[in-house]
Structures are given as C-alpha cells and as structure tokens.
C-alpha positions as CSV (number, residue, x, y, z in Angstrom):
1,X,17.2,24.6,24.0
2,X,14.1,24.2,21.9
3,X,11.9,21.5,22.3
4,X,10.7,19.4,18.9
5,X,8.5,21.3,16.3
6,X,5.0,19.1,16.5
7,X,2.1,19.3,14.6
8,X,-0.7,17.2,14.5
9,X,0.8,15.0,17.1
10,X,3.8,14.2,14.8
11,X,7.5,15.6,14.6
12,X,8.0,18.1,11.9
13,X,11.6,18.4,12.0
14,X,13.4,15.3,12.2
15,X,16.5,16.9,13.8
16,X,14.4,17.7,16.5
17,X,13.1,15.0,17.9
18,X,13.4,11.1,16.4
19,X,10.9,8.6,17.1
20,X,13.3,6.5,19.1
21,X,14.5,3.0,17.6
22,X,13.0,0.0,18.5
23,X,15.8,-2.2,21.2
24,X,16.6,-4.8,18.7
25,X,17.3,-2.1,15.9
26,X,13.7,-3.2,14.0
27,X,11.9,-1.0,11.8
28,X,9.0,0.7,13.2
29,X,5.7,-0.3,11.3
30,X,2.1,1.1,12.3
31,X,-0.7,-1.1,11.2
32,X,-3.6,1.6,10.4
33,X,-5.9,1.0,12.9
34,X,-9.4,2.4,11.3
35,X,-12.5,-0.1,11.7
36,X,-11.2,-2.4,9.1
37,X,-11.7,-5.9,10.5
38,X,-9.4,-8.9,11.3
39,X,-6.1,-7.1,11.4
40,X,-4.6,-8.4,13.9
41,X,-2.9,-11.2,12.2
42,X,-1.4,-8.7,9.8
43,X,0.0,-7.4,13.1
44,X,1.8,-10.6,13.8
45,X,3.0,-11.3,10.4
46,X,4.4,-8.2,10.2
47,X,6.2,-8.9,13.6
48,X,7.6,-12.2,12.4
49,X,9.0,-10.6,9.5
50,X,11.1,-8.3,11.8
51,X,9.1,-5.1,12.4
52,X,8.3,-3.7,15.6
53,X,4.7,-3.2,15.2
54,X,2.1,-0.5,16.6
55,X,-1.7,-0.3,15.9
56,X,-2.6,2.8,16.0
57,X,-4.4,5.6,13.8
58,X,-3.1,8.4,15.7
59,X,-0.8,11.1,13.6
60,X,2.1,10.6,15.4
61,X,2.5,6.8,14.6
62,X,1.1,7.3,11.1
63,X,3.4,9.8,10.4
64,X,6.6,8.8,12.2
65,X,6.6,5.0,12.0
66,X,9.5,3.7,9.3
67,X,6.5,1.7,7.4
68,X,2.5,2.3,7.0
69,X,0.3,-0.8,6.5
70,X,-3.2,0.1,5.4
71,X,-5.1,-3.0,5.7
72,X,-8.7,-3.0,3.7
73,X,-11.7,-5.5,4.4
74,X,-15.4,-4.8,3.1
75,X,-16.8,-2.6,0.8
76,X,-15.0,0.0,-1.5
77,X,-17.3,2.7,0.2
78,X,-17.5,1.7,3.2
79,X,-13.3,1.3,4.0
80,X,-13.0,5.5,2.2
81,X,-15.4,6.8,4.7
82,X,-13.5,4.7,7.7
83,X,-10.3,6.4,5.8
84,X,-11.8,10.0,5.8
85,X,-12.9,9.5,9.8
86,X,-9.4,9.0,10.8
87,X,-8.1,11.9,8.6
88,X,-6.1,8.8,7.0
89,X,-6.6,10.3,3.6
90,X,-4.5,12.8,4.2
91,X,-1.7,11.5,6.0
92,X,-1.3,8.4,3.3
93,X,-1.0,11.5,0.7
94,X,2.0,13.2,3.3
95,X,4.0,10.1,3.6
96,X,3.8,9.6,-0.2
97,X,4.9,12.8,-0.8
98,X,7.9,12.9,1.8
99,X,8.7,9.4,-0.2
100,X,7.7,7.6,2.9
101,X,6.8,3.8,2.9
102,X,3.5,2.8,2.4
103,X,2.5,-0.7,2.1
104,X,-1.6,-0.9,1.2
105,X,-3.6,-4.7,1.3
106,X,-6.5,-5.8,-0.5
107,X,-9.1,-3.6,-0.6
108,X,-6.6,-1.0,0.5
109,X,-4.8,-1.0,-2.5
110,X,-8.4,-0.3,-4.4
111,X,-9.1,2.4,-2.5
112,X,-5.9,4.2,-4.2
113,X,-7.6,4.1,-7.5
114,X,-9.9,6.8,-9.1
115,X,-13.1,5.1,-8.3
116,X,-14.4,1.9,-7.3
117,X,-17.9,0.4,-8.6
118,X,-20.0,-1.8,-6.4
119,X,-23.5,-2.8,-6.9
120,X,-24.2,0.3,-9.6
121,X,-22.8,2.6,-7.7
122,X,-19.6,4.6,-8.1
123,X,-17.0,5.8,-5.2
124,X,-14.4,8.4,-5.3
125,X,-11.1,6.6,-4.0
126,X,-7.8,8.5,-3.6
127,X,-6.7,8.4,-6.9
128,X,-3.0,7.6,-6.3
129,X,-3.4,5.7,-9.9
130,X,-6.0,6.4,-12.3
131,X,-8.3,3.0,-13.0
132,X,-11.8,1.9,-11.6
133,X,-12.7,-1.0,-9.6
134,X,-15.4,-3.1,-10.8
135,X,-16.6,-6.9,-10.7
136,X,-14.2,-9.3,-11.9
137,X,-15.6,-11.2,-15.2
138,X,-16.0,-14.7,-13.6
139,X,-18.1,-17.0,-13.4
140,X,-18.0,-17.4,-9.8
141,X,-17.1,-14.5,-7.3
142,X,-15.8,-14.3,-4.8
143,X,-12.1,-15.6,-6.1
144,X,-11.4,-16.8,-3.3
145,X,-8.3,-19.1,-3.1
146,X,-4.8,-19.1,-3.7
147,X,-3.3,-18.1,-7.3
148,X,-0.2,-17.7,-9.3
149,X,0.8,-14.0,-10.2
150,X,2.9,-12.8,-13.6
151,X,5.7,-10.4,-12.0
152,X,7.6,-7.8,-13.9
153,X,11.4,-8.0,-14.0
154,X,13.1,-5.7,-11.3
155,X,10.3,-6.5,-8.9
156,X,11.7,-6.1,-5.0
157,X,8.9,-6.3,-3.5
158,X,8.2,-10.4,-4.8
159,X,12.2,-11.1,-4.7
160,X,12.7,-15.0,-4.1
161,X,8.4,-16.0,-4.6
162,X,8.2,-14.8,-8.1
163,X,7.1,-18.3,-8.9
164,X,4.6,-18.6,-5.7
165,X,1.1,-18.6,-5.5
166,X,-0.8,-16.0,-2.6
167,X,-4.2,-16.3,-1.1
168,X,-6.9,-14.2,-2.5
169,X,-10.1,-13.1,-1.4
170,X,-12.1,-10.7,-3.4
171,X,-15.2,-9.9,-5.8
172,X,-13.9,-6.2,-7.7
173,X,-10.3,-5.4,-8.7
174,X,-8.6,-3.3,-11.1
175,X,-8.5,-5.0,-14.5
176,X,-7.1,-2.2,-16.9
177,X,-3.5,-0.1,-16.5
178,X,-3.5,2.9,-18.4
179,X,-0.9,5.6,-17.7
180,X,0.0,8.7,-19.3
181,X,3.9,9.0,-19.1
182,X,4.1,12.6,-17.2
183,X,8.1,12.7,-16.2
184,X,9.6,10.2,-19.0
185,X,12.8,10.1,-16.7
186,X,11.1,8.5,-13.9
187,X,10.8,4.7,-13.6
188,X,7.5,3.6,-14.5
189,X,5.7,1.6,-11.7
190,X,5.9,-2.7,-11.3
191,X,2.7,-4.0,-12.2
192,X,2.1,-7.4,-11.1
193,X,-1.2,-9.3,-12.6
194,X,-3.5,-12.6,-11.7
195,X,-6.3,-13.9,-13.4
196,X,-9.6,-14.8,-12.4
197,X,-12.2,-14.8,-15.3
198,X,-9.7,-12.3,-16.8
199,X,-6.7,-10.7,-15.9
200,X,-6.7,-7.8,-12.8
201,X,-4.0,-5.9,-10.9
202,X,-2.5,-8.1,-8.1
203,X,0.0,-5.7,-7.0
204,X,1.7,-2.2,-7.6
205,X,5.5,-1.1,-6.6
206,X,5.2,2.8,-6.8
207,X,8.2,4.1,-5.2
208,X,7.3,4.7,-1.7
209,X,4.2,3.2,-2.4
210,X,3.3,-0.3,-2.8
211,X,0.1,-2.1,-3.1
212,X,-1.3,-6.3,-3.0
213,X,-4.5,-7.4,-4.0
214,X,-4.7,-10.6,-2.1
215,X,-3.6,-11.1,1.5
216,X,0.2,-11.5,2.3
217,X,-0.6,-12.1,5.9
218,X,-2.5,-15.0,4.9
219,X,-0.3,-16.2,2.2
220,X,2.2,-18.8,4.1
221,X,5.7,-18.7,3.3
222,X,5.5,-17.0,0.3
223,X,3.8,-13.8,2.1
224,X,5.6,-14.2,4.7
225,X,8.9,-13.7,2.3
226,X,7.3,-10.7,0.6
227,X,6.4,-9.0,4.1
228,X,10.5,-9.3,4.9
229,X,11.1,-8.2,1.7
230,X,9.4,-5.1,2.3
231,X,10.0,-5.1,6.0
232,X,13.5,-5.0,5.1
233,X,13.4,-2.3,2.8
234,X,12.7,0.2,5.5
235,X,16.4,-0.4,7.3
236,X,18.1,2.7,7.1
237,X,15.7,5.1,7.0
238,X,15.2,8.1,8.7
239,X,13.3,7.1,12.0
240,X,11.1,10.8,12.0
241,X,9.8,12.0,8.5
242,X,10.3,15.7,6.9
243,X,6.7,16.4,7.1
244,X,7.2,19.7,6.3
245,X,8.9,18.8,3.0
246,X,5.6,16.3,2.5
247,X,3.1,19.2,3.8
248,X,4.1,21.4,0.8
249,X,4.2,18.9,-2.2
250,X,1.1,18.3,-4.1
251,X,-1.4,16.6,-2.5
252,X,-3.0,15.4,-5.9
253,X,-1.7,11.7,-6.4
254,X,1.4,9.2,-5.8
255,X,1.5,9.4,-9.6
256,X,2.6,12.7,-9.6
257,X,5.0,12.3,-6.7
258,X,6.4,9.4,-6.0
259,X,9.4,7.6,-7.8
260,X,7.1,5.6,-10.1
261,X,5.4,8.0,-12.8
262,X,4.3,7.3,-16.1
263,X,4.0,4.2,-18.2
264,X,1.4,1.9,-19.8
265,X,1.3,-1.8,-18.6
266,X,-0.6,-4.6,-20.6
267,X,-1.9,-7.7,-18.7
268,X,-0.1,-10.7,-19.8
269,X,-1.5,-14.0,-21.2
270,X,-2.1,-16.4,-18.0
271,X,-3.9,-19.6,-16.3
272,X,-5.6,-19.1,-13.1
C-alpha cells in the first residue's frame, strides 16, 4: 500500500490522502499568513461564519485547505514582495488553476492586477486581471469609512446585502475595467463598484476567484453575511486539491483560467 503522493508539503493526488474534515463538517479555510498585519480578526470572522480556520503560509494548508483568504494591509510593493517570500505567488496561481477558492481582501485584491502605482512608482502585481492601481481622484484620501456598492445581477458572493454599505479603508484602487473577451462562451466576471471622488472596483467574482476592496471582517452584519456567503460556497468540495491538474495549466492569469473570462464592464453612475 502506497503512501500519498506529496510535494511541496501538499497532497498531489486527492485519492491518496484527504486533508481530513473538520469535526463539525466545516469548511477548511487558511488565512495566508505572510507579514500582512492585523489579521487576526479576519480569523475570527471567518470562524463565525462557519469555517474552521488555520493561519498558516505553509504549502500544505495553502494548497489543501477548502478556501484561501489572502488578506492585504500596506503598500502595493511592499504586500508583492511579502507574497514572493512565501512562494505565495505561486500557489494562489495553482489553486486558480485547479478552480480552487480564493477569497483576496483589500490590498490583496490589488495585488491581482497588472500593476499598482504608488508615489511615482510602478509595481508588477500578479496580473490575474489586467488594470493599474493608482490614487483615487478625491479630494481627501484615505476613503476611509463605510460606503454603498452598485452590484451586478447574479452576484453570489453579496446575496441578501446588495443594498448594504462595507467599511473601507484605502488611498489607490482600480478605477477602470477593460477586458478583451478571450472564450466568448465563458461567463464574464461580476464587477461590483463604489465611489470615492470617482468610481473604482469594490469587488471581483472570477470563478474560483473572488476579490473585495474594503474589509468584510470589519464590515458588521453585512460582511459578516458576505463571509457566509462565500464560506458556504465551499461545502461540497473536494477536501484535497488535484494539484497536479493545477501544476500543468498556464500559470499566466485567472483570466485565462478560471470560469470568469472576457467581458468589458462600465462603472455605473453613483453617490458616495
């Protein structure tokens, strides 16, 4: 009897050895754990919502876990090369590919642009979705604060708090959406949008992976809805990923891969 077939730390053939369940029949969640600060309270939001939560950076919970949170506080720079230390780069590209949940916050959802502009200088991000990060057009930065989003019909991810406002707390975002339809049978991603001196991304639903601008861990009731939302999304799922299906699919972007591809989306008229 073979034992499991491991590499990097993490099970590459699900029939051979599954991360075992949690007791209570949760969804396993791993809260990257990579030098980005204050994440702890992510942790417990994510545990009230009905995940059984593990911080951790190592392969085998990044690859294996049900659901990836990567959390993002600080400078566009700064959170890549905190990415890159933890090979996290990579294994956010393998979970995509194998069509594995992802669920980035903040300045982790920048980070999955092209590029990200701070102070004059320009950043290479992931480039799961083309678009470049720059200052918002306000008057007053940071928008800090809580905020009403436009969501696009179908929307799962904001099922029930459509209508609610979520707590915000940033200077840059992404305020133009521009995609090249590349597989016109694929379903174009969910583009959610808020306004702060103009209008910017607030959130992304990409197939496997999804992304928020402001905080849902900070966001009350209506976060703490959208966490179970996505939380709940995970039941059923295989509890090991086919890595080795993920390790040969392009590494290039989520645009490319995931269930989402293709599609132009145009900010719509809103207050702030």
């Amino acid at each position: 009897m073979t034992g499991p077939d491991i590499r990097d730390g993490a099970v590459i053939n699900p029939e051979a050895g599954r991360k075992p369940a949690s007791p209570e029949g949760k969804p396993t969640v791993t809260v990257l754990d990579y030098g980005s600060g204050n994440i702890r309270s992510a942790v417990r939001a994510l545990e009230r919502a009905g995940a059984e939560v593990i911080l951790s950076s190592k392969p085998e919970d990044v690859l294996n876990a049900d659901g990836l949170v990567v959390p993002g506080v600080g400078a566009f720079e700064t959170v890549m090369k905190e990415l890159k230390a933890v090979d996290a780069i990579r294994m956010i590209g393998r979970r995509v590919a194998g069509g594995r949940p992802v669920l980035a916050i903040c300045v982790g959802l920048q980070v999955l642009f092209e590029a990200g502009v701070e102070h004059g200088t320009e950043a290479e991000g992931m480039g799961e979705w083309p678009g470049k990060v720059e200052l918002l057009p306000a008057d007053v930065v940071p928008h800090m604060g809580w905020n009403t989003v436009a969501v696009p019909e179908g929307s799962s991810l904001f099922a029930g708090v459509q209508n609610e406002r979520f707590y915000f707390v940033h200077s840059y975002g992404v305020q133009h959406w521009d995609f090249d339809v590349i597989q016109p049978r694929m379903a174009a991603p969910l583009v959610t949008w808020s306004e702060h001196g103009g209008p910017f991304i607030a959130a992304v639903e990409n197939g496997p992976l999804c992304a928020t601008q402001f905080h849902p861990e900070k966001s009350g009731d209506a976060g703490a809805r959208l966490l179970r939302n996505w939380v709940d999304s995970l039941r059923g799922r295989p509890q090991a990923a086919d890595a080795a299906e993920a390790e040969s699919a392009p590494a290039a972007s989520a645009v490319a891969t995931s269930a989402g591809t293709g599609g132009h989306a145009t900010p719509p008229e809103q207050t702030a």
